[in-house]
C-alpha positions as CSV (number, residue, x, y, z in Angstrom):
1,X,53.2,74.0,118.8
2,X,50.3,73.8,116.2
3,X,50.6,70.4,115.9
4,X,51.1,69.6,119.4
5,X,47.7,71.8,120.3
6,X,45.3,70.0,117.6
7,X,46.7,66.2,118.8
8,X,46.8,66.8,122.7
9,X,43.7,69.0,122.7
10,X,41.6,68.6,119.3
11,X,42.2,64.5,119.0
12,X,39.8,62.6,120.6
13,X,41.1,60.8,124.2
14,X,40.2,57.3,125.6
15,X,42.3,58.0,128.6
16,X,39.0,58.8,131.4
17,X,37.0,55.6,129.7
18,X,36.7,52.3,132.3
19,X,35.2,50.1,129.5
20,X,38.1,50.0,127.0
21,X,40.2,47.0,127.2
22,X,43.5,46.2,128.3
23,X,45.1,46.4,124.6
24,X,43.7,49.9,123.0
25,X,44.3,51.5,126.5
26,X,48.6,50.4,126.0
27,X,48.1,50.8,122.4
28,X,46.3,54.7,123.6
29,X,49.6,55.0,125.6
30,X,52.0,54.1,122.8
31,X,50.2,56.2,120.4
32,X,50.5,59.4,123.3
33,X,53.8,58.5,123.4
34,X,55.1,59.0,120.1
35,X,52.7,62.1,119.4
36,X,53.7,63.8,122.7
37,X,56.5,66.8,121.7
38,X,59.9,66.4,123.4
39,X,60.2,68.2,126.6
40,X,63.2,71.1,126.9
41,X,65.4,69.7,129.2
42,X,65.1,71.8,132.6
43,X,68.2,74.5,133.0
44,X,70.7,72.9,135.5
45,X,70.0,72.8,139.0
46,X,72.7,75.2,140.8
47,X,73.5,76.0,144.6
48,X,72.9,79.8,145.9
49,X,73.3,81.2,149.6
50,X,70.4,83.5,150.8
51,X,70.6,85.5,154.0
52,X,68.0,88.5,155.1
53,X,69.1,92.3,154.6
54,X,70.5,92.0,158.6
55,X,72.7,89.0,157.9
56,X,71.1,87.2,160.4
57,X,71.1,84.0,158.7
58,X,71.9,82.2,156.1
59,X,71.2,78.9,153.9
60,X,72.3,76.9,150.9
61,X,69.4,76.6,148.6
62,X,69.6,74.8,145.3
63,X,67.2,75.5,141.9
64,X,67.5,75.8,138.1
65,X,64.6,78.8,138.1
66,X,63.8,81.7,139.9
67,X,60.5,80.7,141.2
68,X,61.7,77.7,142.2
69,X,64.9,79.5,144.2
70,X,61.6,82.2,145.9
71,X,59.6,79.0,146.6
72,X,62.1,78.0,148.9
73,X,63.3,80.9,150.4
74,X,59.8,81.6,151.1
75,X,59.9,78.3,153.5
76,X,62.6,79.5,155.6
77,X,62.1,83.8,155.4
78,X,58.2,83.9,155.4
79,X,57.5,87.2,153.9
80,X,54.1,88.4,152.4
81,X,55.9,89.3,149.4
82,X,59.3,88.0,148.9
83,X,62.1,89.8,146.6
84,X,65.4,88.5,145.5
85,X,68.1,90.8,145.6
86,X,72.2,90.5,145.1
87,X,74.0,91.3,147.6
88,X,76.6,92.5,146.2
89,X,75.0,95.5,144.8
90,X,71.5,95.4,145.9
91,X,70.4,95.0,142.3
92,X,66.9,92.6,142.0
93,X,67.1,89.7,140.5
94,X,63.8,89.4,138.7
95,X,63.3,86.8,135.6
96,X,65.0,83.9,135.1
97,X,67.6,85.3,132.3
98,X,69.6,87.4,134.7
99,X,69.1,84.4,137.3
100,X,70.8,82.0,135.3
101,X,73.6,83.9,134.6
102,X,74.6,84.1,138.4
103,X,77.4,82.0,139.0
104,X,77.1,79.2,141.9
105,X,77.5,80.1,145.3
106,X,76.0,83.6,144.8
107,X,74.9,85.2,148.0
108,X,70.9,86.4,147.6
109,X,69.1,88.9,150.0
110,X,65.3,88.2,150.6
111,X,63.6,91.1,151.5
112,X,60.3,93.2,150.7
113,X,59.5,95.0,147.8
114,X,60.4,98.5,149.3
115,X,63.4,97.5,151.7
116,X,66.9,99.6,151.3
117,X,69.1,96.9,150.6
118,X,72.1,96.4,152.5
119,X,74.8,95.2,150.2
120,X,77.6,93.5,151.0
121,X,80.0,96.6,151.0
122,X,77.3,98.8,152.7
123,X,77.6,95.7,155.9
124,X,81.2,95.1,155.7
125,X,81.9,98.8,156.0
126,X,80.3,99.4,158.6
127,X,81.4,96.5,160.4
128,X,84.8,97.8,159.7
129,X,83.8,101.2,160.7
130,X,83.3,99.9,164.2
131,X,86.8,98.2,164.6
132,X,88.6,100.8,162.3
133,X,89.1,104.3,163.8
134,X,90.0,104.9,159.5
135,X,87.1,104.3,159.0
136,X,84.8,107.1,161.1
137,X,84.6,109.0,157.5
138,X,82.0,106.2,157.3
139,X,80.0,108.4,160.0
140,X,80.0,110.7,157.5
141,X,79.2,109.1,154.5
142,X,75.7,107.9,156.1
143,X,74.7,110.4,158.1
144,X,75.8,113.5,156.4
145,X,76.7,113.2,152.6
146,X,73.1,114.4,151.2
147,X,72.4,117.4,153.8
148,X,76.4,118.1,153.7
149,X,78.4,117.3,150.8
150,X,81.3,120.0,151.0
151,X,81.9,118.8,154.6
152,X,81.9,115.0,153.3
153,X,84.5,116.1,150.5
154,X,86.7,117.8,153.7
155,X,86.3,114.7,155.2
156,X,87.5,112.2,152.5
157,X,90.0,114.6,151.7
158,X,91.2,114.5,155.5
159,X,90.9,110.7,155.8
160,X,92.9,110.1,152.8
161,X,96.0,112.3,153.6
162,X,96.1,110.4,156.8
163,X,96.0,107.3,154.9
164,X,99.2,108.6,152.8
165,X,100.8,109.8,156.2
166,X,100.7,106.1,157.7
167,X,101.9,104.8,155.0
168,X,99.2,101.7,155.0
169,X,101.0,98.5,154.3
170,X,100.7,97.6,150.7
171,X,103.0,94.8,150.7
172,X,100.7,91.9,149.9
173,X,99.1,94.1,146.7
174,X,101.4,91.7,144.3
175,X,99.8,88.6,145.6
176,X,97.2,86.6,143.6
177,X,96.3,83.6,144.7
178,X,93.6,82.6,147.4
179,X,96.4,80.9,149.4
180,X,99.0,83.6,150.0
181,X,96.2,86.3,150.8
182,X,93.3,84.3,152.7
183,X,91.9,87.4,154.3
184,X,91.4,89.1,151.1
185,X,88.6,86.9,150.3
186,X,86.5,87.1,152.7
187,X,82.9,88.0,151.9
188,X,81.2,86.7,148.4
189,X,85.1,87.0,146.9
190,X,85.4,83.5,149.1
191,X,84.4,81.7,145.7
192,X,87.5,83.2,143.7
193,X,90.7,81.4,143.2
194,X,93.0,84.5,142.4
195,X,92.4,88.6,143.2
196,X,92.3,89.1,139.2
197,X,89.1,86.8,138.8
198,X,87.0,88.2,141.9
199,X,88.3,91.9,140.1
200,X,87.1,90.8,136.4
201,X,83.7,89.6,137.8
202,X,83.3,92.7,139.8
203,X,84.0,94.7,136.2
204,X,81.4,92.2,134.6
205,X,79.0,92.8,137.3
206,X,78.6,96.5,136.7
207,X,78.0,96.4,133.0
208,X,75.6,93.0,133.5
209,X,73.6,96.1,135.2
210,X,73.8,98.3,132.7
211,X,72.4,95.5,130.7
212,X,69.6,94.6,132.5
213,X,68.9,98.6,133.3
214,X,68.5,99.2,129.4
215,X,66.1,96.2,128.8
216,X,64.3,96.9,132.1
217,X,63.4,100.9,130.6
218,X,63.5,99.8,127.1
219,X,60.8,97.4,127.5
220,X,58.5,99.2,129.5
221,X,58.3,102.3,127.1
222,X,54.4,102.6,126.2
223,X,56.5,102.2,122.1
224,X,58.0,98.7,123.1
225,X,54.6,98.4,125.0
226,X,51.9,99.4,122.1
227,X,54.1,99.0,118.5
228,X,54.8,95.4,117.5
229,X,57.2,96.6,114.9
230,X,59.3,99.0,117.8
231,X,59.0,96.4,119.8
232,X,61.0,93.7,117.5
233,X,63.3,96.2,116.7
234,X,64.2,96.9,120.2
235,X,64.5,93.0,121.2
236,X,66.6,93.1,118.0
237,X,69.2,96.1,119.7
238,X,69.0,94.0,122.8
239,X,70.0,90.7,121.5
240,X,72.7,92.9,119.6
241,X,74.3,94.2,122.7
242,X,74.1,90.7,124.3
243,X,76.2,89.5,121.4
244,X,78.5,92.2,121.5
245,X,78.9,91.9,125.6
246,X,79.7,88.3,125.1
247,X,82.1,89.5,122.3
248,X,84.5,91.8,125.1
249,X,83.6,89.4,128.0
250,X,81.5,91.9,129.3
251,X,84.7,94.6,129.5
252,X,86.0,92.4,132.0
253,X,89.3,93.7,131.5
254,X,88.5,97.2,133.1
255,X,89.1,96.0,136.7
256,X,92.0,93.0,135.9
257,X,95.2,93.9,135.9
258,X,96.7,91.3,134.1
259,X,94.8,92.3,131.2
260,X,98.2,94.2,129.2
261,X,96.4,96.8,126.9
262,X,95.8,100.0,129.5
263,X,94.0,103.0,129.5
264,X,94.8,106.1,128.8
265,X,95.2,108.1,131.8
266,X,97.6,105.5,133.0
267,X,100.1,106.8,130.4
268,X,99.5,110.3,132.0
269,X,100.3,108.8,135.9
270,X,103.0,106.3,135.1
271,X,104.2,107.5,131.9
272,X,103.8,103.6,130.7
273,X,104.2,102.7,127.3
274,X,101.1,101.2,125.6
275,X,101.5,97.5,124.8
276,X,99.3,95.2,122.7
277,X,96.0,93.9,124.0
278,X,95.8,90.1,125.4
279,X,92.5,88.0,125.0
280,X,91.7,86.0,127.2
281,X,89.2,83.6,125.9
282,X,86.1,81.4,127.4
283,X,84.0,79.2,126.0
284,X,83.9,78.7,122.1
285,X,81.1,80.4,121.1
286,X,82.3,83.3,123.0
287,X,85.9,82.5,121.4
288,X,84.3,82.8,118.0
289,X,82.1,86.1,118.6
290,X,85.7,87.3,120.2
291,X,87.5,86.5,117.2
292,X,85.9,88.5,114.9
293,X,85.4,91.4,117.1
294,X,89.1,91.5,117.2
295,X,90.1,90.5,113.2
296,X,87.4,93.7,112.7
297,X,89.0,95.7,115.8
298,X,85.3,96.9,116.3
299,X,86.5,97.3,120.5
300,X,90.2,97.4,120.6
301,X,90.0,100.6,121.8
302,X,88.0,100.4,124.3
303,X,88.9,97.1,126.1
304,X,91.7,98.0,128.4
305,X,92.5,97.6,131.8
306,X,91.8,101.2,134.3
307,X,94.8,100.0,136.7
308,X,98.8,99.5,136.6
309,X,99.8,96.0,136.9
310,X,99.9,96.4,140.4
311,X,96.1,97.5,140.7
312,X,96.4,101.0,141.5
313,X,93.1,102.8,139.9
314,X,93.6,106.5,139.7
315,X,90.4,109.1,139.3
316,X,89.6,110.5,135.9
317,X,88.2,113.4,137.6
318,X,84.9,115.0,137.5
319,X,82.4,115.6,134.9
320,X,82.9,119.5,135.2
321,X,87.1,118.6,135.1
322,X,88.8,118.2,131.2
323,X,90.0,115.0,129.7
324,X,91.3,112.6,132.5
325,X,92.5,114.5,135.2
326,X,91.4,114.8,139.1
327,X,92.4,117.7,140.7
328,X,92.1,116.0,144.3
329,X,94.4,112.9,142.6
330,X,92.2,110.1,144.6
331,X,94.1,106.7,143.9
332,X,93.2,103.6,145.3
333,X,94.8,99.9,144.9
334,X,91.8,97.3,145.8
335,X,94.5,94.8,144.8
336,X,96.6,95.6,148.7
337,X,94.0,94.6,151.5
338,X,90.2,93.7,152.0
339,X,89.3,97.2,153.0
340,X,90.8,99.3,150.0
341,X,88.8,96.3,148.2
342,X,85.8,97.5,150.3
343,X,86.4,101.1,149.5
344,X,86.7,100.6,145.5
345,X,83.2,100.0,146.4
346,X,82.6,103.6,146.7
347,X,84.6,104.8,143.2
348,X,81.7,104.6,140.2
349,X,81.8,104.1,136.6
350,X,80.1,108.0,135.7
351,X,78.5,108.2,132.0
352,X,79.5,111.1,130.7
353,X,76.6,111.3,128.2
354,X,73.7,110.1,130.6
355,X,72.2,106.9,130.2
356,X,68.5,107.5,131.3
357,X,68.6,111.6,130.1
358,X,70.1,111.4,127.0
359,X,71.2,107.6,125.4
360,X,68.3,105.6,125.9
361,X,65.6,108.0,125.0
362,X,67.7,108.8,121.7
363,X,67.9,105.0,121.1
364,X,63.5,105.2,121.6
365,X,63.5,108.1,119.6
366,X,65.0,106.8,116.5
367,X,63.5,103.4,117.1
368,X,60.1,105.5,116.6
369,X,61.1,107.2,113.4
370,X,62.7,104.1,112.2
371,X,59.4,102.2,112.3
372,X,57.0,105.3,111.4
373,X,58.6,106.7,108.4
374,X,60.6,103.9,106.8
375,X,61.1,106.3,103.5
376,X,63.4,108.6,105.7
377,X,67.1,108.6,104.1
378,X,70.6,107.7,105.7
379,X,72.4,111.3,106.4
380,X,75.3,109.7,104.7
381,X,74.3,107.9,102.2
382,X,71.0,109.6,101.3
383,X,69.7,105.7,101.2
384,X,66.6,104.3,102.7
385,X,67.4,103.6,106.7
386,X,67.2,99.7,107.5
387,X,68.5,99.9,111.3
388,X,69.5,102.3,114.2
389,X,73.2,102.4,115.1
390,X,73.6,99.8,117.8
391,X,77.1,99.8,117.8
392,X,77.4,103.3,119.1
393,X,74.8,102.8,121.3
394,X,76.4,99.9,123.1
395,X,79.8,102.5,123.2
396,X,77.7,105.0,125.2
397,X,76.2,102.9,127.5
398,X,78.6,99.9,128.0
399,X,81.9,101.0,127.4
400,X,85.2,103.3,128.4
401,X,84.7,105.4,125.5
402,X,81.5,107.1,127.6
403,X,82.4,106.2,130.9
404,X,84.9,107.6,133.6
405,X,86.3,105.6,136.3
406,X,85.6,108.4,139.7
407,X,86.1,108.5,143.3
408,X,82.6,109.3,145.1
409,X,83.5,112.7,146.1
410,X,84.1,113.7,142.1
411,X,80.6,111.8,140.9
412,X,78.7,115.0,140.1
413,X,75.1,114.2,140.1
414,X,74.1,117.0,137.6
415,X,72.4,116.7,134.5
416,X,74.7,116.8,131.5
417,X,74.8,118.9,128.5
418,X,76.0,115.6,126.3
419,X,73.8,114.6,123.9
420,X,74.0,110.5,122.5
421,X,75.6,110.4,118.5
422,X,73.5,107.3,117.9
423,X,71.3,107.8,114.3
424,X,69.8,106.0,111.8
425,X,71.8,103.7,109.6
426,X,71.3,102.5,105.9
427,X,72.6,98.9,104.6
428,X,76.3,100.7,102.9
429,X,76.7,102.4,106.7
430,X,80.1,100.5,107.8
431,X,78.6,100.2,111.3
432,X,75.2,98.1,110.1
433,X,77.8,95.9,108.2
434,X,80.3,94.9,110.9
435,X,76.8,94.3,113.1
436,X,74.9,92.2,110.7
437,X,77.6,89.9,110.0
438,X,78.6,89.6,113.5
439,X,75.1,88.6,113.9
440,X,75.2,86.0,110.8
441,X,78.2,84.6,112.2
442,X,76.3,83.9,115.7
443,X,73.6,82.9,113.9
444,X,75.6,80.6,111.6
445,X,77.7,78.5,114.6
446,X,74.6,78.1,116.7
447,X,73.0,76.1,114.0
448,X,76.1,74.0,112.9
């Protein structure tokens, strides 16, 4: 960049001269031509649908960049200060790194900086709420479930012994493909091939938001903000867990029921026995990072499906209940027809040890200590600390070991006693190791 500054700005330029002659202004040109830098290529251009937050209409835009995807949106919603949003879950799309990780096709609400998005399960409910008299609960659930909870829990509680007592058809829950069960994909799952895909990308999509939640409170800490050290340690825990994510497919797994290796509280509904974990790789470097987190079996344990073969999900109960057990035994199979696929939207992946309470302000708190009193000694080892312990960070916030798979009505929205078990680490902590090589091995394929 240096040397691109001092010859493009610093060297002297004929270009805005009339008098020179024909040869020095092509020899000029030639000369520009092999000082100029090459040029990053631009990211591929890719197609998106947008709509407005009413559905109203919609259009296929294409762009490689987010401001080019807002400069055209702006052309056909002409808003005085335009947003991107997913519609899937409302979540706002905002720099180009979680843009470019959204698959074609994906369907984008433009709205204003303070609209309540309408996601795609908050429209398609209550479209189906209109046509669906199993659906009125939905009356409910948007009029009532913040002035009357205990008569929202009646209410699901009602709706769902009904739903047992008709006996709702569940014959098509074994089918897969696209073509045997057309009206299952309606909606943004229109892009899948197969039910276990549009499941896995659902799973993925949920801890892509965990992601992009951490970075989005991690980097705006006045410590990230104001200390250049904190703040290259904390890009260093980011690109750690981005590593990692790619290393477990983003715990894709948790919503696929192909995926062999189940959880636990499946064993305590089914009384299944337990059978070996299958990989299911992508693209190489994610094949290599995949590799060694297996051969080091740093997430075996927590990279298992939450459903039976079939797809039925079942509750783990509330954060007040023990272990995995719900007392009101909500089940739900999003695998049998568009609106139990509508409903799953509604169950919510509850950490136990809070994420903004508890992990992340540990995570900034030994980040601080890490980078303001280097002399401070490993608990364990009683040897200098060199790092924080990303790996049971990432646990906490990405993965089964803190989270629980709940039906609305068991999410208590309380603040937990749970406290995060992330600490400092010194270079002999087994955890730094199995990081920092994972790390060296990234390193080492990306520049082969």
């Amino acid at each position: 960049m240096l040397n691109y500054i001092k010859e493009t700005i610093m060297a002297p330029s004929t270009r805005g001269k009339c008098n020179q002659n024909s040869n020095s202004k092509e020899l000029d040109k030639d000369r520009d031509k092999d000082k100029s830098p090459e040029q990053p290529s631009p990211a591929k251009m890719k197609g998106y649908k947008i709509t407005d937050n009413e559905r109203s209409r919609k259009y296929g835009i294409g762009a490689n960049s987010l401001a080019m995807l807002v400069q055209k949106a702006q052309l056909k919603f002409p808003l005085q200060e335009l947003h991107i949003y997913l519609a899937l879950d409302g979540f706002e799309v905002s720099d180009d790194e979680y843009f470019n990780s959204l698959p074609a096709q994906t369907l984008l609400i433009v709205a204003g900086p303070d609209a309540v998005i309408t996601t795609d399960a908050d429209f398609e409910f209550e479209k189906m709420r209109q046509q669906s008299p199993l659906l009125k609960v939905a009356d409910i659930f948007y009029d009532f479930i913040e002035q009357h909870p205990d008569k929202f829990r009646r209410m699901i509680m009602e709706y769902e012994q009904q739903k047992q007592q008709r006996a709702l058809d569940n014959t098509k829950a074994h089918l897969s493909l696209k073509a045997e069960h057309m009206e299952w994909f309606e909606g943004s799952e229109e892009r899948f091939q197969s039910k276990e895909e549009a499941m896995a990308m659902r799973a993925q999509t949920r801890v892509r938001g965990y992601y992009y939640k951490t970075k989005e409170e991690l980097t705006r800490t006045p410590l990230y903000r104001q200390n250049s050290k904190a703040r290259q340690v904390i890009n260093s825990v980011l690109e750690q867990f981005r590593y990692l994510l790619i290393g477990c497919d983003y715990f894709s797994m948790m919503f696929n029921r192909k995926c062999q290796q189940k959880h636990e509280i499946l064993l305590q509904q089914i009384g299944e026995e337990q059978p070996d974990a299958v990989s299911v790789p992508n693209k190489r470097l994610r094949q290599v990072i995949k590799d060694y987190t297996v051969r080091n079996a740093i997430l075996d344990e927590w990279s298992v499906s939450l459903c039976t073969d079939l797809g039925d999900f079942y509750c783990q109960g509330a954060y007040s209940d023990n272990g995995n057990f719900c007392s009101m035994q909500h089940t739900i199979n999003p695998y049998a027809s568009r609106e139990n696929l509508i409903l799953f939207q509604v169950w919510n992946l509850d950490h136990q040890i809070e994420l903004c309470r508890s992990i992340l302000p540990a995570l900034v708190d030994n980040v601080q200590e890490l980078v303001t009193q280097p002399q401070r000694k490993c608990a364990l080892h009683k040897k200098r600390v060199v790092d924080i312990s990303v790996l049971e960070y990432f646990l906490e916030i990405f993965s089964l070991k803190n989270l629980k798979l709940v039906h609305i009505v068991c999410h208590e929205k309380v603040q937990r006693v749970n406290r995060s078990n992330g600490r400092l680490l010194c270079a002999d902590c087994h955890e730094y190791r199995i990081v920092q090589e994972l790390m060296d091995l990234q390193t080492a394929h990306t520049t082969s």
